[in-house]
C-alpha positions in Angstrom: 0.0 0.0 0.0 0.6 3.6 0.1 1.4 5.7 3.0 -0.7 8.7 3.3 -3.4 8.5 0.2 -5.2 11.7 0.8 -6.2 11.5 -2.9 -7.5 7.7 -2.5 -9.4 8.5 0.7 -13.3 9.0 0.8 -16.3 9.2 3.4 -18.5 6.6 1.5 -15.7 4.2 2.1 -15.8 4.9 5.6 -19.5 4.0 5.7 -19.2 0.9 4.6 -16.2 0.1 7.1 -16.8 -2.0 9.9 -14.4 0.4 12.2 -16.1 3.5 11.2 -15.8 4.4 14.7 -12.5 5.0 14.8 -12.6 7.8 12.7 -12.8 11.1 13.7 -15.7 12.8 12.3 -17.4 9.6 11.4 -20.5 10.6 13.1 -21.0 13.5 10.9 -19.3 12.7 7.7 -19.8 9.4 7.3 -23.3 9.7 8.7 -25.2 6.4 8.7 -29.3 4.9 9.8 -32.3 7.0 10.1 -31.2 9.4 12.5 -29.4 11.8 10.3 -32.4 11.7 7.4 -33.2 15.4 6.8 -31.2 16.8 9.3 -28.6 19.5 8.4 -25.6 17.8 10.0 -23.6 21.0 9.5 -26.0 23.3 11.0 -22.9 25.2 13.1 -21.0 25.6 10.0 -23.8 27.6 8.1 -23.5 31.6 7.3 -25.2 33.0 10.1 -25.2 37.0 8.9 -29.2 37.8 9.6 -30.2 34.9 11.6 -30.2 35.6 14.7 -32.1 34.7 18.2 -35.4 34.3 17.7 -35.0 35.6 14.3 -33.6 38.9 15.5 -31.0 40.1 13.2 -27.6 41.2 14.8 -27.6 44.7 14.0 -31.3 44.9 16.5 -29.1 42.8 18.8 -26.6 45.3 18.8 -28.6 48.3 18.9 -30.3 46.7 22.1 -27.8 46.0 23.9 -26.2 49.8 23.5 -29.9 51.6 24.6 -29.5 48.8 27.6 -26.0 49.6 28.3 -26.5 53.5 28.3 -29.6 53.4 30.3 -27.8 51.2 32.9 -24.5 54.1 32.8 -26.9 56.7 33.3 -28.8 54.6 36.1 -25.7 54.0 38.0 -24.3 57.8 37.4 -28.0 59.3 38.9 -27.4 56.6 41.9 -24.2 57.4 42.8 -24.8 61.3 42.4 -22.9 61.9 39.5 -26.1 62.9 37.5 -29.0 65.0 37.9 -32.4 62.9 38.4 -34.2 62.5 35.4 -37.8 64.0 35.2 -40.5 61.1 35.1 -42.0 60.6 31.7 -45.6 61.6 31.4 -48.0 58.9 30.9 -50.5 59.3 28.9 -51.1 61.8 26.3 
């Protein structure tokens, strides 16, 4: 045989191998019974730009998490004196 054989090698083989298990990978690569039928085994390795929690893009994400972050600066600053008070909002109309 050949050592190495990186052009000879493929994943079907490894399915039909009876020590697939000692593999790395085989559980995902060389994917075999129902389990894995119509299931995107490479679901962590998909674009994720747009798709975010709850379908939440990441720019809202981001936006949120700066209104959070400066209410919380401006919290802390009125509490420890730093800031004036702000003036309730009025409710209503």
């Amino acid at each position: 045989g050949t050592r190495g054989g990186r052009d000879q090698f493929k994943w079907d083989d490894v399915k039909a191998d009876k020590n697939r298990d000692f593999y790395l990978g085989h559980s995902v690569k060389a994917s075999v019974g129902r389990w894995q039928n119509g299931r995107d085994l490479f679901w962590y390795t998909r674009d994720k730009a747009g798709a975010g929690i709850g379908g939440v893009g990441a720019s809202e994400l981001e936006a949120e998490r700066a209104a959070l972050k400066a209410e919380e600066e401006q919290q802390m600053a009125e509490a420890l004196g730093l800031a004036a008070p702000r003036r309730p909002e009025p409710v209503g109309g």
